[in-house]
C-alpha positions as CSV (number, residue, x, y, z in Angstrom):
1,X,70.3,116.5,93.3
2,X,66.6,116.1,92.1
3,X,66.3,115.9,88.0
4,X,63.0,116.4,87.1
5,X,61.4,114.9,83.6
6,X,59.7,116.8,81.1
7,X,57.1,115.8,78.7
8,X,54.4,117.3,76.2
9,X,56.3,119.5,74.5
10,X,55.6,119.7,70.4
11,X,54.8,121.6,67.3
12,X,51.7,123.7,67.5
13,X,50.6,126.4,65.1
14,X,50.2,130.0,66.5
15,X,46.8,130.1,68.4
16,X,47.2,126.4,69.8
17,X,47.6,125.1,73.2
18,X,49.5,122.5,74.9
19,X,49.6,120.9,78.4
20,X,53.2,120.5,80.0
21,X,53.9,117.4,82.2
22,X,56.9,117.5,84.9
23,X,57.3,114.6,87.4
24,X,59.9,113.7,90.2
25,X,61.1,110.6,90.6
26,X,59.9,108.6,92.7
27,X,62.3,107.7,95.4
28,X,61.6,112.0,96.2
29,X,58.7,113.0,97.9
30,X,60.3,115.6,100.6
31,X,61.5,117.8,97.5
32,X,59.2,118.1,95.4
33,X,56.7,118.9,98.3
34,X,58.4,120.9,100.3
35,X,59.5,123.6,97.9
36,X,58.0,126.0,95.4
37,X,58.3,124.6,92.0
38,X,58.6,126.4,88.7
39,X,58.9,126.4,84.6
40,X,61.7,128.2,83.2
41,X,62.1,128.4,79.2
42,X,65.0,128.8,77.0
43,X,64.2,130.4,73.7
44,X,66.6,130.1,71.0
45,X,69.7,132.4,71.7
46,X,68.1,133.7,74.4
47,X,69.0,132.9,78.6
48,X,66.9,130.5,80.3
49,X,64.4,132.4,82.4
50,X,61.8,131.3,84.7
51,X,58.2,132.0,83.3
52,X,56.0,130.1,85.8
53,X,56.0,129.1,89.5
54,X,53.8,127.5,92.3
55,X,54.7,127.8,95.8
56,X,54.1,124.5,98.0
57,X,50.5,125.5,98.9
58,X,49.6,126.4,95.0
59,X,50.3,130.6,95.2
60,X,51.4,131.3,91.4
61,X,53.2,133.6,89.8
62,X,54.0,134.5,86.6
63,X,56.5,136.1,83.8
64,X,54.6,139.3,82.4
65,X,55.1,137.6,79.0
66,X,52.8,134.8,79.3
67,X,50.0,136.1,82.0
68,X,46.5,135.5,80.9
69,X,47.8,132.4,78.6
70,X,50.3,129.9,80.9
71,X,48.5,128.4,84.1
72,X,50.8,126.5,86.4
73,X,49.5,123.4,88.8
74,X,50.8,121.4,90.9
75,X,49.4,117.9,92.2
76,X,51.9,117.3,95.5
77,X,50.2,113.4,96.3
78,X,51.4,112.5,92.8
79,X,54.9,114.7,92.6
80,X,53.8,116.2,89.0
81,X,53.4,119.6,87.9
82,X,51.9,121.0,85.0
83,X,51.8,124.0,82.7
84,X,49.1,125.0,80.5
85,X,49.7,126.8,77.7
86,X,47.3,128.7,75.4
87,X,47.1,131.4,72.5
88,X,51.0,130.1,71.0
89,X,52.9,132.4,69.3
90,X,56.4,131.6,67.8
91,X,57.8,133.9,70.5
92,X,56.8,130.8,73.2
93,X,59.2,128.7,71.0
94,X,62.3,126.8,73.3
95,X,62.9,124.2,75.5
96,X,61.0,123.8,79.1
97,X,62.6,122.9,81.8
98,X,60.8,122.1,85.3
99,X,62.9,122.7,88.8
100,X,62.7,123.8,92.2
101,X,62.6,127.7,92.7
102,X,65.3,128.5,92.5
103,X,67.3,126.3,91.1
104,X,70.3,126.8,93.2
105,X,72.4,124.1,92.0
106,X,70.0,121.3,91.4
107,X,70.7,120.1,88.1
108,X,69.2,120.3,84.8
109,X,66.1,117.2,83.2
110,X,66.5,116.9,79.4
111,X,63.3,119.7,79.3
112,X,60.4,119.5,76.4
113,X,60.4,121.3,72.9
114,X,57.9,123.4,72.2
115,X,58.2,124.6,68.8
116,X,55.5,127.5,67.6
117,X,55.2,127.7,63.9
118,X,52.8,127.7,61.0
């Protein structure tokens, strides 16, 4: 069990960007570069789906709701992963969570808020 942490989240007006942090901890160094990482979002009343992902060697891919406005990176020397997000709209609202694709039965970080409103 790996649990990621989550960071950068906030409250951005429609239009506006923000720049997602997720780090391992550092006793792990085989997990985090060994497998392909992703961002998975839970809206409100809505199931937590995966929007983002980065293989090992930096392939992406992406939900067909956020292309052209997420970019996902991955820096494996420092175990951190980040997700940019542009062009907000209040559908992007939800909690962000970070894990290993897929996420099998590693557990759950606390994920970060983004909020979208004006």
């Amino acid at each position: 069990q790996v649990q990621f942490v989550e960071s950068g989240g906030g409250l951005v007006q429609p239009g506006g960007s923000l720049r997602l942090s997720c780090a391992a901890p550092r006793s792990i160094t085989s997990t985090f570069n060994s497998y392909t990482m992703g961002w998975y979002r839970q809206s409100p009343g809505k199931q937590r789906e995966l929007v983002a992902s980065a293989t090992r060697l930096g392939n992406t891919n992406y939900a067909d709701s956020v292309k052209g406005r997420f970019t996902i990176s991955r820096l494996n020397a420092r175990k951190t992963m980040y997700l940019q997000i542009n062009n907000l709209s209040p559908d992007d609202t939800g909690v962000y969570y970070c894990n290993l694709v897929p996420q099998g039965t590693n557990s759950w970080g606390q994920g970060t808020h983004v909020i979208v409103s004006s």
